[in-house]
ROLUM-994027 format. One record per residue (C-alpha): x, y, z. Coordinates in steps of 0.05 Angstrom, whole numbers, plus 32768, in hexadecimal, padded with zeros to 4 digits. Example, Ala and Ser with C-alpha at 12.3 -4.5 7.8 and 13.67 -1.06 7.14 Angstrom:
// ROLUM-994027
    c1    c2    c3
  80F6  7FA6  809C
  8111  7FEB  808F
This chain:
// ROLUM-994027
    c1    c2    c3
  7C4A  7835  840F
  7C83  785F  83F0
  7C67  784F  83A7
  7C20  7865  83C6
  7C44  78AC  83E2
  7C65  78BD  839E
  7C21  78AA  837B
  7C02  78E1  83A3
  7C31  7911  8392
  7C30  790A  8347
  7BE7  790C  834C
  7BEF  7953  8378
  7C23  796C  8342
  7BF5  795B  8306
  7BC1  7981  832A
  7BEB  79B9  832D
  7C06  79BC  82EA
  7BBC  79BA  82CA
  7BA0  79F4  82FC
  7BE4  7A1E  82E9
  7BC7  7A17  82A1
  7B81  7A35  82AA
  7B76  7A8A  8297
  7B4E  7A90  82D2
  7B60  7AD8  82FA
  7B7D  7ACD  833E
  7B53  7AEF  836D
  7B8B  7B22  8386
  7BD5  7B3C  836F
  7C0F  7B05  8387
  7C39  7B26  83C2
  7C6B  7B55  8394
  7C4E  7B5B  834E
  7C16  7B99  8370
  7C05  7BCE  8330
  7C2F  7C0B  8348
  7C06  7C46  8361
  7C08  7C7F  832A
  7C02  7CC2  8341
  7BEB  7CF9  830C
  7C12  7D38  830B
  7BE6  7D6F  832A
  7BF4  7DB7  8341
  7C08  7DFB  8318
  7C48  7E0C  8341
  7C34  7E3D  8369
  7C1E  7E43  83B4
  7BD7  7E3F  83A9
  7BDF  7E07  837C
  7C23  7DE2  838D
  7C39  7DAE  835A
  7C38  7D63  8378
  7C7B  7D3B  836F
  7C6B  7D22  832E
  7C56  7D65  8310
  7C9E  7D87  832A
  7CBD  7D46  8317
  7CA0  7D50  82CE
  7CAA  7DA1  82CC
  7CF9  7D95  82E0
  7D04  7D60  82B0
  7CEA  7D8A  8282
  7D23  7DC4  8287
  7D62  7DCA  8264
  7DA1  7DA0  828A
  7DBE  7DC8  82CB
  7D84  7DF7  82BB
  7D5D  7E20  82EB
  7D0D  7E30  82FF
  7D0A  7E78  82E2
  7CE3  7E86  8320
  7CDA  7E63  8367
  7CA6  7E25  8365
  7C7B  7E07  83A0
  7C7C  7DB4  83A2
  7C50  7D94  83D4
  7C69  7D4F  83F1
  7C7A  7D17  8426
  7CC8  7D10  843E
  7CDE  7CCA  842C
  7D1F  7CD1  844A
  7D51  7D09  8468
  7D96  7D09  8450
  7DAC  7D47  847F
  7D95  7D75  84AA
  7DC3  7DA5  84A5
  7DB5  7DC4  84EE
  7DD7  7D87  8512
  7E13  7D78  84E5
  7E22  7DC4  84BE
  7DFC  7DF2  84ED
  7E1C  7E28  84BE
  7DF2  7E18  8482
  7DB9  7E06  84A8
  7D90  7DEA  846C
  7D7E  7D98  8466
  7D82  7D70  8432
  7D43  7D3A  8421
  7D0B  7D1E  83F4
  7CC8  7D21  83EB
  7C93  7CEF  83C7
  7C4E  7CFB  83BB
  7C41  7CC7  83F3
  7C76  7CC0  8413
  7C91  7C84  83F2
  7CD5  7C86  83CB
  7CAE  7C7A  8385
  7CB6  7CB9  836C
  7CE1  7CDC  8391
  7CF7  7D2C  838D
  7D36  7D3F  83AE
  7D3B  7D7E  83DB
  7D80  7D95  83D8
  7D9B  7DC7  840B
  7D56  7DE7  841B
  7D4F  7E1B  8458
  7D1E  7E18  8489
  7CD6  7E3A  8497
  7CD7  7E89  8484
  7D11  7E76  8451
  7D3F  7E6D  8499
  7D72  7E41  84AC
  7D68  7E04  84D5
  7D7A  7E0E  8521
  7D73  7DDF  8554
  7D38  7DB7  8559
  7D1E  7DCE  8517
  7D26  7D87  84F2
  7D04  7D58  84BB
  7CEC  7D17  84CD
  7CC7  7CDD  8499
  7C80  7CE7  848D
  7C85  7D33  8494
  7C55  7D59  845E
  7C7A  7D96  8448
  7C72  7DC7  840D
  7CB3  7DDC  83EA
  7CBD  7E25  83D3
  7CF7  7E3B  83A0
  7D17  7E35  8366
  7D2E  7DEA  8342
  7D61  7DD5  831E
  7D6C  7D91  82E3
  7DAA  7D82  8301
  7DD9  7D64  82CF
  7D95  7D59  82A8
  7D8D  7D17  82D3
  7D78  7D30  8317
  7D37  7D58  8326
  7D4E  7D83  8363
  7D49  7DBF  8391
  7D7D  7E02  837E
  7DB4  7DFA  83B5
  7D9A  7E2C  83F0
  7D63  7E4E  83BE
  7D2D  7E28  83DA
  7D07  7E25  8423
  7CD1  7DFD  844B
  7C99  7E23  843D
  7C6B  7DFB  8470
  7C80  7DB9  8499
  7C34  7D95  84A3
  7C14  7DCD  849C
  7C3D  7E02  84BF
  7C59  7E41  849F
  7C7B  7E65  84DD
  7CBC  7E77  84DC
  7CBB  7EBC  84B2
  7CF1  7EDD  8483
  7CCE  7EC8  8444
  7CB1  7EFC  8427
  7C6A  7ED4  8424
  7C5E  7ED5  8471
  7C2C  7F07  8476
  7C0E  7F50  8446
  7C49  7F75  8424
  7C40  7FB8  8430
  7C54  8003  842A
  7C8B  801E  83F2
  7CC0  8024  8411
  7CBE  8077  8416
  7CC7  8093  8459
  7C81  80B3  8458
  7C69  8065  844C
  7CA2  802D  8461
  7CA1  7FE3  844B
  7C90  7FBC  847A
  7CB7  7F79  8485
  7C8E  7F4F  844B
  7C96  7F86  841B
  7CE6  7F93  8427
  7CF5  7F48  841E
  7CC5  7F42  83E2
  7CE3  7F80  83C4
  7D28  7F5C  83C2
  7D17  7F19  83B2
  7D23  7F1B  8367
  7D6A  7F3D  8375
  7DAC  7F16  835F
  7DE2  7EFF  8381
  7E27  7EE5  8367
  7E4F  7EF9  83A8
  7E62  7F20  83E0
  7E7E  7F55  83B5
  7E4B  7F51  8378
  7E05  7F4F  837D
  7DC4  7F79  8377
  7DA7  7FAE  83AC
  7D6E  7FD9  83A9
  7D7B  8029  83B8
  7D6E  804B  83F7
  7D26  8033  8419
  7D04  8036  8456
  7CE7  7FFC  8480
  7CBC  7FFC  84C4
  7CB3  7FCB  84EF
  7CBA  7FA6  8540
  7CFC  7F8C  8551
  7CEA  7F44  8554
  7D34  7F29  8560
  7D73  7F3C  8570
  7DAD  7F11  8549
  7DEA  7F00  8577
  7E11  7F3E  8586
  7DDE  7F62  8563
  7DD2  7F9C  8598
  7DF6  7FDE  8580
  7E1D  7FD4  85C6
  7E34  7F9C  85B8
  7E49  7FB0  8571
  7E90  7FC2  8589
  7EBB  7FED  8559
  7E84  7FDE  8523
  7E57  8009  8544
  7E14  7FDA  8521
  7DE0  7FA9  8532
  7DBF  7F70  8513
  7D75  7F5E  8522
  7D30  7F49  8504
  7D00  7F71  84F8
  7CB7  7F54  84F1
  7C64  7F86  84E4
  7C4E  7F6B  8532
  7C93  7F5C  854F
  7C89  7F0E  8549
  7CB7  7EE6  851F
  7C86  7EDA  84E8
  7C97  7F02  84A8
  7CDA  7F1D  84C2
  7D11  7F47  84A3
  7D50  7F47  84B0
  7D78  7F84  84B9
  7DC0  7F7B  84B1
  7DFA  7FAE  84D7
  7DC8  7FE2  84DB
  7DEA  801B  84F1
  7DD0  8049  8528
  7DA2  8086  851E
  7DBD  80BE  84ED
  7DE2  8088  84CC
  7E15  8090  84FF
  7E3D  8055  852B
  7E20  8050  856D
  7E44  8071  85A5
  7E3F  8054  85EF
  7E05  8074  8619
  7DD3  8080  85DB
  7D96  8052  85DE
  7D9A  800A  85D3
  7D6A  7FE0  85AC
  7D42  7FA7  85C8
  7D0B  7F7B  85B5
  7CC0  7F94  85A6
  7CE7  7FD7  8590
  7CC8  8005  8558
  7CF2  801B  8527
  7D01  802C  84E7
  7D39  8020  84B9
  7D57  8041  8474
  7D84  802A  844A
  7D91  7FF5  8417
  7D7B  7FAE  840C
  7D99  7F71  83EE
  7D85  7F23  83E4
  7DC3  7F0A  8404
  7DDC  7EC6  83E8
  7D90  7EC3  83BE
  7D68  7EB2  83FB
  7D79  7EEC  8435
  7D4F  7F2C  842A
  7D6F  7F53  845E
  7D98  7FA3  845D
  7DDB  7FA6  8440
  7E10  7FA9  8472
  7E26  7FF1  8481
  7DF5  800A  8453
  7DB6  8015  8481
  7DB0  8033  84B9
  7D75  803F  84F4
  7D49  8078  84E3
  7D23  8079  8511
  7D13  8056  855F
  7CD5  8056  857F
  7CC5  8097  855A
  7D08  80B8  856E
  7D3D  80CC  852F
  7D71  80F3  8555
  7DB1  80CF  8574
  7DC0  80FB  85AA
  7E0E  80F5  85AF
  7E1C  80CD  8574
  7E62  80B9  855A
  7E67  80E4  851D
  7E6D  80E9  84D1
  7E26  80DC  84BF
  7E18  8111  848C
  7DEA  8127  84C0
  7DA7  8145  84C9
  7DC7  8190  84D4
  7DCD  81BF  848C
  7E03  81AE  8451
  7E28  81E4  8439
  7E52  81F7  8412
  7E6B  81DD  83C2
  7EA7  81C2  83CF
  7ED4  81FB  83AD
  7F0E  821C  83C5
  7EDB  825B  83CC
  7EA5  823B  83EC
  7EB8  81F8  8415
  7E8B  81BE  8426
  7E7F  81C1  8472
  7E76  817B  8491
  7E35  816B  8481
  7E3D  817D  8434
  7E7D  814E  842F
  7E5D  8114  844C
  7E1D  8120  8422
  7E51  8120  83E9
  7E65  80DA  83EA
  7E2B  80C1  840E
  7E17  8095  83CA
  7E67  8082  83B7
  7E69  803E  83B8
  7E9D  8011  83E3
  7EB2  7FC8  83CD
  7EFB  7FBF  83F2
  7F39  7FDF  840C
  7F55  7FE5  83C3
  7F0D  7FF0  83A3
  7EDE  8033  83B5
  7EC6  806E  8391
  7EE0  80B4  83A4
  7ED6  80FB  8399
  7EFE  8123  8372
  7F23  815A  839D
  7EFA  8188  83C3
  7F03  81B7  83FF
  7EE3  81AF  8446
  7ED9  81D9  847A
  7ED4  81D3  84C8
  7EE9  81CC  850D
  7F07  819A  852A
  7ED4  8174  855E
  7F02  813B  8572
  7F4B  811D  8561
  7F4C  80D6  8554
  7F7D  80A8  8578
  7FC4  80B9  8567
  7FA5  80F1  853C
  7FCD  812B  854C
  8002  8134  8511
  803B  811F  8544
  801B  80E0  854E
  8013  80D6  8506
  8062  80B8  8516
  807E  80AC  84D0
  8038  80AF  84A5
  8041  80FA  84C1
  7FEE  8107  84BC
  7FB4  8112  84ED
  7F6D  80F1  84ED
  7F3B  811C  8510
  7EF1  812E  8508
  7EDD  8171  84FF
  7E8A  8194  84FB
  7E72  81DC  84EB
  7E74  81EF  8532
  7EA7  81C6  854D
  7E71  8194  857F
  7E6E  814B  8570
  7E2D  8150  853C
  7E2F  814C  84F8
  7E80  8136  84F3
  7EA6  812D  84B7
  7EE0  8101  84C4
  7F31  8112  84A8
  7F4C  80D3  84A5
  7F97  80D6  849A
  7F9E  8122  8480
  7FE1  813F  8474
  7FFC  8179  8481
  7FFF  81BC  8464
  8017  81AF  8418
  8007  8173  8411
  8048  8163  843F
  8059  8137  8478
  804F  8154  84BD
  8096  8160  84D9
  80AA  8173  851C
  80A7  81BE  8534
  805E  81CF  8507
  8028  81E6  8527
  7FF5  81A8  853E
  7FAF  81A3  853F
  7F86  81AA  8573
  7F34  81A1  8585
  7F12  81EE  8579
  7F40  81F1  853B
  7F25  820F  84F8
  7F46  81DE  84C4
  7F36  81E6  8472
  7F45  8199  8452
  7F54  8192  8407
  7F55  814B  83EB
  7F23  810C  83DA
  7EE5  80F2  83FC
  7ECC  80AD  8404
  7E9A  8088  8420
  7EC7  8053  8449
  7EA3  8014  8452
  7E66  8030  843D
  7E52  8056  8476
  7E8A  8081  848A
  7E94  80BE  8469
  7EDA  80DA  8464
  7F1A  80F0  8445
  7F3F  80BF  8421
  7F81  80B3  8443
  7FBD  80D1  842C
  7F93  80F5  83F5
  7F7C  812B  841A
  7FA8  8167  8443
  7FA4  81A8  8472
  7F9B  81E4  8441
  7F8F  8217  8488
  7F9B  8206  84CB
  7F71  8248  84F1
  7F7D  8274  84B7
  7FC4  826A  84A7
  7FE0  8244  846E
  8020  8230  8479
  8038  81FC  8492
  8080  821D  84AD
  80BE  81E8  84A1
  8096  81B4  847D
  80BC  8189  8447
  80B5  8145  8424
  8075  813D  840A
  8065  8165  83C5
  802A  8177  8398
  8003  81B4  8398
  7FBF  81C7  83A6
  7FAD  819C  8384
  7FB7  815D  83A6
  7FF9  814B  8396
  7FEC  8152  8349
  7FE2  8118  830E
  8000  80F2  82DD
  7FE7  80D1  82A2
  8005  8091  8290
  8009  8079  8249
  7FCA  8052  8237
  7FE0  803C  81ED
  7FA5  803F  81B9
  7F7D  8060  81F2
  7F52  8081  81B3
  7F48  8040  818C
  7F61  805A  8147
  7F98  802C  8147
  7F7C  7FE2  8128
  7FA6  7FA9  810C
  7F84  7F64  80F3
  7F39  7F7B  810A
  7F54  7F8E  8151
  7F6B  7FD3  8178
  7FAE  7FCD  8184
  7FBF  7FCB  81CF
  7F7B  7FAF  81DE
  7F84  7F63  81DE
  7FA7  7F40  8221
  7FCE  7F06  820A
  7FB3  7EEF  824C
  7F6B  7ED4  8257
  7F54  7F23  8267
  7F37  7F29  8225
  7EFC  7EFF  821A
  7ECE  7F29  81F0
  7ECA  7F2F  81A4
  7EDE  7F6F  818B
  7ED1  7FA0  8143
  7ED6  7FD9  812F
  7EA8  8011  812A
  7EA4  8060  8110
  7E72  806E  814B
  7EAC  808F  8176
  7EA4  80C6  81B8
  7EE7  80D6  818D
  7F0E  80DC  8154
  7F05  80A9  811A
  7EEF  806C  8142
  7ED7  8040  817B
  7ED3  7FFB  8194
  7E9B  7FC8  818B
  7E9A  7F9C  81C9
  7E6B  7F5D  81B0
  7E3B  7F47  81E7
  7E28  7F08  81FF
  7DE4  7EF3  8223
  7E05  7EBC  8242
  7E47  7ED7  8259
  7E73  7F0C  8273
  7E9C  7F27  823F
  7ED7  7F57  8246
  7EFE  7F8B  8221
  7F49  7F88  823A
  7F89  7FAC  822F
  7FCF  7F8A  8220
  7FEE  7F7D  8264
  800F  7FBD  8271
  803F  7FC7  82B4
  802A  8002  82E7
  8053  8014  831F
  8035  8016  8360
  8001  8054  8371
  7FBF  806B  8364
  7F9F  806A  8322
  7F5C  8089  82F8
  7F45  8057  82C1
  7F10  807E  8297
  7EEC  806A  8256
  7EAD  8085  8231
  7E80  804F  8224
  7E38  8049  81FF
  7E07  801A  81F5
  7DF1  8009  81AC
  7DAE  7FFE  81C0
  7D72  800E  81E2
  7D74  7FD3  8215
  7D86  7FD4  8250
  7DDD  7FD2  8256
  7E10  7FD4  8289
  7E57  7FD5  828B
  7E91  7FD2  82C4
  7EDC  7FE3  82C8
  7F07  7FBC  82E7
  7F4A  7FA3  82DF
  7F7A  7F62  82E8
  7FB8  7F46  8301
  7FE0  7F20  82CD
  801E  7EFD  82E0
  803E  7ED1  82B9
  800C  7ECA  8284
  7FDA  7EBB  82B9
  7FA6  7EE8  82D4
  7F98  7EEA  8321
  7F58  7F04  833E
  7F30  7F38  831D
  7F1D  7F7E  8339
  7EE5  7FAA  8321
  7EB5  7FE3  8338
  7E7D  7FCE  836D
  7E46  7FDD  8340
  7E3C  7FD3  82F2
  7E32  8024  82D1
  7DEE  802A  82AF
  7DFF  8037  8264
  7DD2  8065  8231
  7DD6  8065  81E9
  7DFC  80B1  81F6
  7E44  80AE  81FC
  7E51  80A9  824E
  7E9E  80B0  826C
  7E9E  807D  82A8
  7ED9  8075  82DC
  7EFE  8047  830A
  7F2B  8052  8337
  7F63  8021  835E
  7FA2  801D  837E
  7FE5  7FF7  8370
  800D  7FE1  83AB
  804D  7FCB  837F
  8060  7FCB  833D
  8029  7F9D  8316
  8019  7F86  82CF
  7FC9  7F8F  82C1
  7F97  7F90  8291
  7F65  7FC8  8294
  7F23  7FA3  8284
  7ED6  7FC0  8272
  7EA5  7F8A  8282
  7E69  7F79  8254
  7E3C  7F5A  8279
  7E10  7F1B  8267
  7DC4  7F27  8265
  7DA1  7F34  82AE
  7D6A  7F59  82CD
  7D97  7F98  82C5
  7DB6  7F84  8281
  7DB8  7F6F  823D
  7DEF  7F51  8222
  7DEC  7F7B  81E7
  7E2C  7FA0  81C4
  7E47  7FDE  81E1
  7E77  800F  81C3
  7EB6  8027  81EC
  7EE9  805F  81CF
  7F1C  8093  81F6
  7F2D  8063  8234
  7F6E  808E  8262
  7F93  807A  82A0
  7FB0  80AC  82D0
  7FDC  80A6  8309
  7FC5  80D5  8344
């Protein structure tokens, strides 16, 4: 029986072996050994024509390492999986992180990295991904490390999420329209697509149109965003959409109140479905925000109304300027905050500012402790003052001294509202959207006619402002060179990072400075590290570009201690240069003794640069 058994089963193996020999096709694919599904790469890129996942796999791979999509793509896709959703875990960067396939498989995969929501939003609660979901990516992508295809880190959105697009913010939500003039406003589409090609490096440096006008409904208001509620800031944040809905919104940012002023308690409030319309300037925050610049817009008008009533002063106004500024002929209020109404404001430490003018007035309100004898040992006032003396049209004295430039002492005549004050000093725009005197660089020059001050002492300076100083700035005219270099103009820190030579194209005397550009970086023209004592201080050069193209430059300056430079500080805003010998400025303060390099900054090639050489001759530093 057993010999009969093992019979059969050689018999069954032979079988076997001779069928396993025969080239005849098996009538379907063994589990596991299936012909992989190829997908063609299809689509152009753009929203009409999105590339699939294997066409934005193949245009990536196809870019430099760590380099970027020169302009914002459209993919089309299935999530495969989802890493994060950034609403539940980071609700503060409210973006997600996934991939997509071209069915939803992970052959093929494209990752998503930290992409905002519909409308180019954040995530907020409920708004997730889930597996299967077709979306269509919008933005701009990256070859990370040249290995990984991927999304630019918050510079990409959900355009639509099976088939939906709401959401709003994007700048594609809807007809751009209008120019941004007050006789024909953006609308919502057209003020986010006008700012959508706008840099940003940080909160301190980036790009921002000039003064425009938008219309719109109040579609939102953000937390806190009523002008009531805007406590000592006096602003509101809200959206601003064509119908009111939240489809094509735009964000406006601390928009100040109407006349550019703060909002005072008992003027109108805004609410939803509102009409209004705002001017000012706009920005791309962080590369995917279109929304105003904080303190730099402000509500024009509300449901058809422009005038604020009782507003909270310093505006600039909507009453007549006056006045030049001289000792003759004084700016009233209106004329000095229309003065410095385009000075730009970065910091505490970093501003632009008038030169010494005179102002005219009377005094309209004191501010808190801002009689002179409650100046306690600063020994100035604060106060706002107008033509007439009401509460329109103020200009506000922030921290003025007293006659001569001196400290208020005990036993001098106050001040008083109804007063007629003349100020002599600087202007500034403080914060961007408050107009006044710079404090402790401006001072009474007539208190109701009379010009002296009685037993004033301390103090010093004359009329004007305390006098100046100019502090040695060696080689300051670059005829002084040793080994190919100006002498005193190469840190032995890392200041100086551009290449320099000489050049007989000088503003003055025999020669200039070449400052070598570079498209791809930031280059800089430094000073040895010289030590200033603490104060105020005017760094001015003359600067041209060497060509037509377009050329910037920016003073700044440096910290060096020990060898070792801390952090840099430079104008707000890059100075257009011309191929015409321009003198540009910068001013800053010292709070103790420090060792700097002054610095000009040759920017790498942008949208509002070069890179190309510049020349630089006749740089001086004075101490105010």
């Amino acid at each position: 029986m057993k010999k009969f058994i093992y019979s059969m089963f050689a018999l069954a193996i032979s079988a076997m072996t001779f069928t396993s020999c025969e080239d005849v096709p098996a009538p379907y694919a063994l589990p596991g050994n299936e012909d992989p599904v190829v997908i063609e790469p299809t689509g152009s890129g753009t929203l009409e024509d999105p590339y699939n996942v294997a066409a934005a796999l193949d245009y990536v791979n196809g870019l430099a390492a760590d380099a970027e999509s020169p302009q914002d793509i459209y993919i089309k896709g299935k999530v495969v999986s989802v890493n994060t959703n950034y609403n539940e875990s980071e609700p503060q960067f409210g973006n997600a992180v996934f991939y997509i396939s071209d069915d939803g498989t992970s052959a093929k995969q494209f990752y998503v990295y930290r992409a905002l929501y519909l409308g180019n939003k954040k995530y907020t609660s409920g708004t997730t991904l889930a597996k299967g979901d077709e979306v269509i990516i919008c933005g701009k992508v990256v070859n990370y490390k040249g290995t990984t295809p991927e999304t630019v880190q918050s510079k990409a959105f959900l355009y639509s999420l099976n088939g939906v697009t709401e959401g709003g913010g994007g700048g594609d939500a809807g007809e751009g329209k209008g120019s941004g003039t007050l006789n024909d406003p953006f609308n919502s589409v057209a003020a986010a697509n006008a700012v959508k090609n706008l840099t940003w490096t940080s909160n301190t440096e980036y790009e921002k149109t000039g003064e425009v006008y938008v219309k719109g409904k109040i579609s939102k208001i953000a937390t806190n965003g009523t002008f009531t509620e805007g406590g000592t800031y006096g602003n509101a944040s809200f959206y601003i959409s064509e119908d009111g809905s939240e489809n094509g919104e735009f964000y406006c940012f601390r928009v100040l109140y109407l006349e550019n002023k703060k909002f005072a308690s008992g003027q109108t409030d805004i609410k939803v479905g509102d009409e209004v319309i705002i001017c000012g300037k706009l920005m791309n925050y962080r590369g995917n925000t279109p929304e105003t610049v904080a303190g730099e817009a402000y509500l024009y008008s509300l449901n058809g109304a422009t005038d604020s009533g009782s507003g909270g002063g310093g505006s600039g106004g909507s009453g007549e300027a006056k006045g030049d500024g001289s000792k003759a002929n004084p700016f009233n209020a209106v004329a000095a905050a229309n003065a410095v109404k385009d000075l730009t404001w970065t910091s505490n430490t970093e501003y632009e500012k008038t030169g010494d003018v005179y102002v005219k007035g009377k005094i309209s309100k004191i501010a808190n402790n801002g009689t002179y004898t409650g100046g306690g040992t600063y020994g100035n006032a604060s106060f706002y003052i107008s033509e007439d003396g009401s509460q329109t049209d103020e200009f506000y004295c922030f921290r003025i001294l007293y006659f001569d430039n001196k400290k208020y002492e005990s036993g001098q005549t106050d001040i008083k509202v109804g007063d007629e004050v003349v100020v002599y000093g600087k202007l500034m725009n403080y914060r961007g959207n408050t107009p006044e005197t710079v404090a402790g660089e401006a001072y009474l020059i007539s208190l109701n006619g009379a010009t002296d001050g009685g037993s004033g002492s301390g103090g010093g300076g004359s009329e004007g402002g305390g006098g100046s100083a100019v502090t040695s700035l060696t080689n300051g005219n670059f005829e002084t060179w040793a080994d190919g270099l100006p002498t005193g103009w190469k840190s032995a820190s890392t200041a100086s990072s551009a290449t320099l030579s000489q050049s007989t194209d000088a503003h003055g005397g025999s020669y200039s400075v070449l400052v070598v550009g570079d498209a791809a970086n930031n280059k800089r023209l430094a000073t040895q590290e010289i030590t200033l004592a603490a104060g105020d201080y005017t760094f001015s050069i003359w600067i041209k570009a060497t060509t037509e193209d377009v050329a910037q430059a920016r003073l700044g300056y440096v910290p060096v201690t020990g060898g070792k430079v801390g952090n840099y500080a430079y104008a707000k805003d890059y100075s257009n240069l011309s191929t015409s010998w321009q003198q540009f400025s910068y001013d800053f303060t010292l709070s103790s003794e420090t060792t700097v390099c002054l610095l000009v900054m040759n920017p790498k090639a942008s949208s509002y640069s070069s890179g190309k050489d510049i020349l630089v001759d006749d740089a001086t530093l004075t101490k105010k």
